[in-house]
C-alpha positions in Angstrom: 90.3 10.0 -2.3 87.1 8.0 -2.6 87.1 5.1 -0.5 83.5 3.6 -0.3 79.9 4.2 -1.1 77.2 5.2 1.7 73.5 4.3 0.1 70.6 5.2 1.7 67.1 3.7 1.4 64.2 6.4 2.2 61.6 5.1 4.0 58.1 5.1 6.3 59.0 2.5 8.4 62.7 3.4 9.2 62.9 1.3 12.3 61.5 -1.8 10.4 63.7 -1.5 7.6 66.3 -1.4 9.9 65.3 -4.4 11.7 65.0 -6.1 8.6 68.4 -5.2 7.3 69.6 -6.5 10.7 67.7 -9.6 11.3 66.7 -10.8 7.6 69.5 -9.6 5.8 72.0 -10.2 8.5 74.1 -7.2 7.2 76.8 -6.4 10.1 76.5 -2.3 11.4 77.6 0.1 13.3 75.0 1.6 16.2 75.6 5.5 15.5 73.0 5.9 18.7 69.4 6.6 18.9 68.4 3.8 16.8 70.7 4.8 13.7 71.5 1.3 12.3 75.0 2.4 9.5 74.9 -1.1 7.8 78.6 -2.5 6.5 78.2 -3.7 3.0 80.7 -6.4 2.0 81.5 -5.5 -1.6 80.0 -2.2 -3.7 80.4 -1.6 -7.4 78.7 0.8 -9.7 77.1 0.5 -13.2 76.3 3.8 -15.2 73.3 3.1 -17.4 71.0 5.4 -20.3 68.0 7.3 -18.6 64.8 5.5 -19.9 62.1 8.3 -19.5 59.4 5.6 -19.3 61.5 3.1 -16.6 64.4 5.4 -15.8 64.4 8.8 -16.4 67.8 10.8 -15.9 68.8 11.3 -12.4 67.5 7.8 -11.3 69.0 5.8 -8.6 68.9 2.1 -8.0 70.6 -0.2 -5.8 70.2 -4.0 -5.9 71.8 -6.8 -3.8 73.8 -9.6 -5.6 75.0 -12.6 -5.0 77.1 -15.8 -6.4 74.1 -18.4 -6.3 70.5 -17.2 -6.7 68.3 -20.0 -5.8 70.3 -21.0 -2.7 70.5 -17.2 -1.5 66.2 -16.9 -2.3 65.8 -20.1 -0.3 68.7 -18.9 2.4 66.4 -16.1 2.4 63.2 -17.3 2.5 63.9 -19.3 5.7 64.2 -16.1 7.1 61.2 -14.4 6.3 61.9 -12.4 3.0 59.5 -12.6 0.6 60.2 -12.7 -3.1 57.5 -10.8 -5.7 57.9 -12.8 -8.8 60.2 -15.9 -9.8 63.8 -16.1 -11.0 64.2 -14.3 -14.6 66.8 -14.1 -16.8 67.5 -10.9 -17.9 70.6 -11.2 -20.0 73.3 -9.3 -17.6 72.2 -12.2 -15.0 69.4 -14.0 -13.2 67.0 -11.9 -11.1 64.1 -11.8 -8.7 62.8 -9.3 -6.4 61.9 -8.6 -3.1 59.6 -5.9 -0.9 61.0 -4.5 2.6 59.5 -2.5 5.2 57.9 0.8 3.4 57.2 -0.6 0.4 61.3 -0.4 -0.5 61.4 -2.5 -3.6 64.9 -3.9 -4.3 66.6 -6.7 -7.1 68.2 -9.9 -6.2 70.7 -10.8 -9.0 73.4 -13.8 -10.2 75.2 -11.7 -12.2 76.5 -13.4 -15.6 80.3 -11.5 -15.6 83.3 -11.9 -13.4 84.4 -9.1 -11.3 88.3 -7.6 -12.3 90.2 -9.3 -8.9 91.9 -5.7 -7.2 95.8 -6.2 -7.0 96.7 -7.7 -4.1 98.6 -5.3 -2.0 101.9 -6.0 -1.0 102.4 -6.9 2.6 104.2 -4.3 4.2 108.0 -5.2 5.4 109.7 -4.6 8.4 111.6 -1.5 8.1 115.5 -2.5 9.1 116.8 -0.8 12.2 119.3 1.3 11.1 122.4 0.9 13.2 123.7 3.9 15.6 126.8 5.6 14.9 128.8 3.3 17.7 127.6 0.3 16.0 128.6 1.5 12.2 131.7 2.1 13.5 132.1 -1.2 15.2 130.8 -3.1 11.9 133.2 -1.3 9.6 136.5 -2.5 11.9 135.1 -6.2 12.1 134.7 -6.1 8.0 138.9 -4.9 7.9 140.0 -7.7 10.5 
């Protein structure tokens, strides 16, 4: 069963992307060894979207960060060095701006305008009852005839 999403970002400067992830970002990972960074991502979802053969064309990926308050995350993030390409735009699905990283990795800030289905909360799991040995059954059904 699916479980998750692993993205990857190609890149020139791997090890500065990395950093930047790290440091900027402050996206919690996993060291896999020999400078492998495997960044946690709090939340994923997916959007499936026509092919554009101008902007798009079929077999396109995209990935884009989001967030629930735009200007305070670009100046959150601005404190810390990212710098933002153009201004804040609204673009109809939400409110967007962009930014650069290390390699020339182009990627979308967005306030998105919808509200995310809440997932079902799972039930907590019960304590199984210990089920009583043979001796005690026994013992339990004479008390119940006295």
């Amino acid at each position: 069963m699916i479980r998750g999403v692993h993205t990857m970002f190609y890149t020139s400067k791997p090890d500065e992307l990395r950093a930047y992830l790290r440091d900027k970002l402050k996206l919690p990972f996993t060291d896999v060894g020999e400078g492998w960074l495997i960044f946690d991502l709090p939340e994923a979802e997916m959007g499936c979207h026509p092919a554009d053969a101008e902007s798009a064309p079929s077999g396109t990926h995209y990935v884009s960060f989001y967030c629930d308050d735009i200007q305070r995350s670009v100046a959150d993030l601005s404190k810390r060095g990212v710098v933002f390409v153009d201004p804040i735009t609204d673009a109809g699905y939400g409110l967007i701006t962009h930014f650069v990283m290390p390699g020339d990795v182009k990627v979308q800030l967005y306030q998105p305008r919808y509200r995310k289905n809440k997932p079902a909360a799972k039930k907590a799991a019960q304590p199984r009852k210990k089920k009583p040995s043979p001796k005690q059954a026994v013992a339990k059904k004479r008390q119940r005839r006295a």
